[in-house]
MARMI-770141 format. One line per 3 residues: their letters; for each residue x, y, z of C-alpha. Coordinates in steps of 0.2 Angstrom, whole numbers, plus 5000, padded with zeros to 4 digits. Layout:
<nodes>
a	X,Y,Z | ...
</nodes>
This chain:
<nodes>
xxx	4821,5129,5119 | 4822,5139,5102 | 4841,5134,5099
xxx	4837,5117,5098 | 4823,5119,5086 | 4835,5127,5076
xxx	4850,5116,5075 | 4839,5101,5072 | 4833,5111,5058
xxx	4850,5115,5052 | 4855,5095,5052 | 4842,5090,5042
xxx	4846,5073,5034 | 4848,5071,5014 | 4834,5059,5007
xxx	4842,5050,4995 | 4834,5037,4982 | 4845,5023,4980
xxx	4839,5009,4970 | 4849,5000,4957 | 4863,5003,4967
xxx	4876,4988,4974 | 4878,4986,4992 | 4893,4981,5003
xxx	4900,4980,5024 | 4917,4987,5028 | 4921,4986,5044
xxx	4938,4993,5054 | 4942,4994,5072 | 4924,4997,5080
xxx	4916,5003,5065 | 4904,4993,5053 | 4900,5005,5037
xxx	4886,5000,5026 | 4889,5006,5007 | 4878,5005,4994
xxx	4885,5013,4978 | 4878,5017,4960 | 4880,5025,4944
xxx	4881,5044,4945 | 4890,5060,4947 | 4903,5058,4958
xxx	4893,5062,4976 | 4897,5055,4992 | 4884,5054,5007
xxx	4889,5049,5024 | 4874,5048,5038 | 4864,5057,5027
xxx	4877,5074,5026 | 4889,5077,5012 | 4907,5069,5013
xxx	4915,5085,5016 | 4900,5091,5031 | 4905,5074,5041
xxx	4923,5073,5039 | 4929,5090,5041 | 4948,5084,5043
xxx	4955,5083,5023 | 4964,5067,5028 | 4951,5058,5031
xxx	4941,5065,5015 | 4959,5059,5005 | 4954,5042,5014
xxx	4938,5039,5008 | 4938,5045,4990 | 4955,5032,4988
xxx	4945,5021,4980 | 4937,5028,4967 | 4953,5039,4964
xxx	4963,5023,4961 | 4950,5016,4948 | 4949,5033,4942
xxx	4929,5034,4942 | 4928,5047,4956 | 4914,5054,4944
xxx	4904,5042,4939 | 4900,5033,4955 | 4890,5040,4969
xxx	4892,5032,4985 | 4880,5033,5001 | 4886,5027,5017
xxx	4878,5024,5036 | 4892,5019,5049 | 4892,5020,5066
xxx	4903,5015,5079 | 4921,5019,5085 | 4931,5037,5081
xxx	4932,5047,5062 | 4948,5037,5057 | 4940,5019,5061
xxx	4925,5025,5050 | 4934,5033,5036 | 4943,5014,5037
xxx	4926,5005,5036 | 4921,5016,5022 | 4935,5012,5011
xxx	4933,4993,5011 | 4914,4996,5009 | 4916,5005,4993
xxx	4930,4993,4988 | 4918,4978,4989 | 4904,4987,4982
xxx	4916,4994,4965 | 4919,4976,4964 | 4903,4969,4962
xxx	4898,4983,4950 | 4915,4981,4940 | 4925,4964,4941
xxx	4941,4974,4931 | 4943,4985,4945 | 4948,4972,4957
xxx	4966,4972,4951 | 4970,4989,4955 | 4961,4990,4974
xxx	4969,4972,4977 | 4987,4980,4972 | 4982,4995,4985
xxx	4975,4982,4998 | 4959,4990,4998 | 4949,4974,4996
xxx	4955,4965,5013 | 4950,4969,5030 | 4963,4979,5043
xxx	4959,4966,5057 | 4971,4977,5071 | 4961,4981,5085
xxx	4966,4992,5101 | 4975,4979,5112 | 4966,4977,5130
xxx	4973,4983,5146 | 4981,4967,5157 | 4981,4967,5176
xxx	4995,4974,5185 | 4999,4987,5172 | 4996,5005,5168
xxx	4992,5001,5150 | 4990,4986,5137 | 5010,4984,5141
xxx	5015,4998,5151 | 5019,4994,5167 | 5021,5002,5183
xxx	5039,5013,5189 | 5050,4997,5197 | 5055,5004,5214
xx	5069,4996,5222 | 5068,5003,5237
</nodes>
C-alpha cells in the first residue's frame, strides 16, 4: 500500500500555463495528439512529463523535435502536448504533424520548409486488417498437397 503512494508521488504531473499559445491535432496510425505551442525557451511537455521522461528511446526524441530543428527555432518555441492512443512511434508521428500545424499558424514562412520535409500532411498508412482464411493480413496458411 505504501509503494503505490509513492509512485504516484513520483509521477506527479507538470502544471503548465498555456495561454497565448496556438493549437493544433496531428494524428498517425491510432494516435490523436493535441499541441498547443507558444513563445518560449525551447521546452517540450508530453502528458504533463518532460520530452526526454516520456520518450525514453533517442529516435523518437530525434522525431519529435524535427520540426523545430528544420525551422531552426528549437529554442524559441515551447510545445506542450496530450496524445493518447496506439504505440510510442504512432505518437511520436501524431506529434510531429501537430507541431507542424501549429508552427504554421504562429509563422506563415515556415510552411516552405516543413512542406519540403512533408511534415505538414498526414501519414494516412494504417495496420492492414487480418482477412479470413489466413494467418495474417496476407499470410496464408502452409499449402499441403498431400
Amino acid at each position: 500500500m505504501e509503494q503505490t503512494s509513492i509512485n504516484k508521488e513520483k509521477i506527479k504531473k507538470i502544471k503548465l500555463d498555456f495561454k497565448d499559445s496556438k493549437y493544433s491535432t496531428g494524428r498517425r496510425k491510432k494516435s490523436i495528439a493535441k499541441v498547443w505551442v507558444k513563445k518560449g525557451s525551447g521546452k517540450i511537455y508530453v502528458n504533463g512529463k518532460n520530452m526526454g521522461d516520456y520518450f525514453k528511446r533517442p529516435v523518437h526524441q530525434l522525431i519529435v523535435t524535427r520540426p523545430l530543428e528544420i525551422t531552426k527555432v528549437i529554442n524559441n518555441y515551447d510545445v506542450k502536448c496530450s496524445v493518447r492512443g496506439g504505440g510510442l512511434s504512432g505518437q511520436a508521428g501524431a506529434i510531429i504533424l501537430g507541431i507542424s500545424r501549429a508552427l504554421i499558424s504562429h509563422d506563415q514562412n515556415l510552411k516552405k520548409d516543413l512542406k519540403k520535409d512533408k511534415l505538414t500532411t498526414r501519414d494516412s498508412r494504417v495496420v492492414e486488417r487480418k482477412k479470413y482464411g489466413h494467418r495474417k493480413a496476407r499470410r496464408s496458411f502452409q499449402f499441403s498437397k498431400r
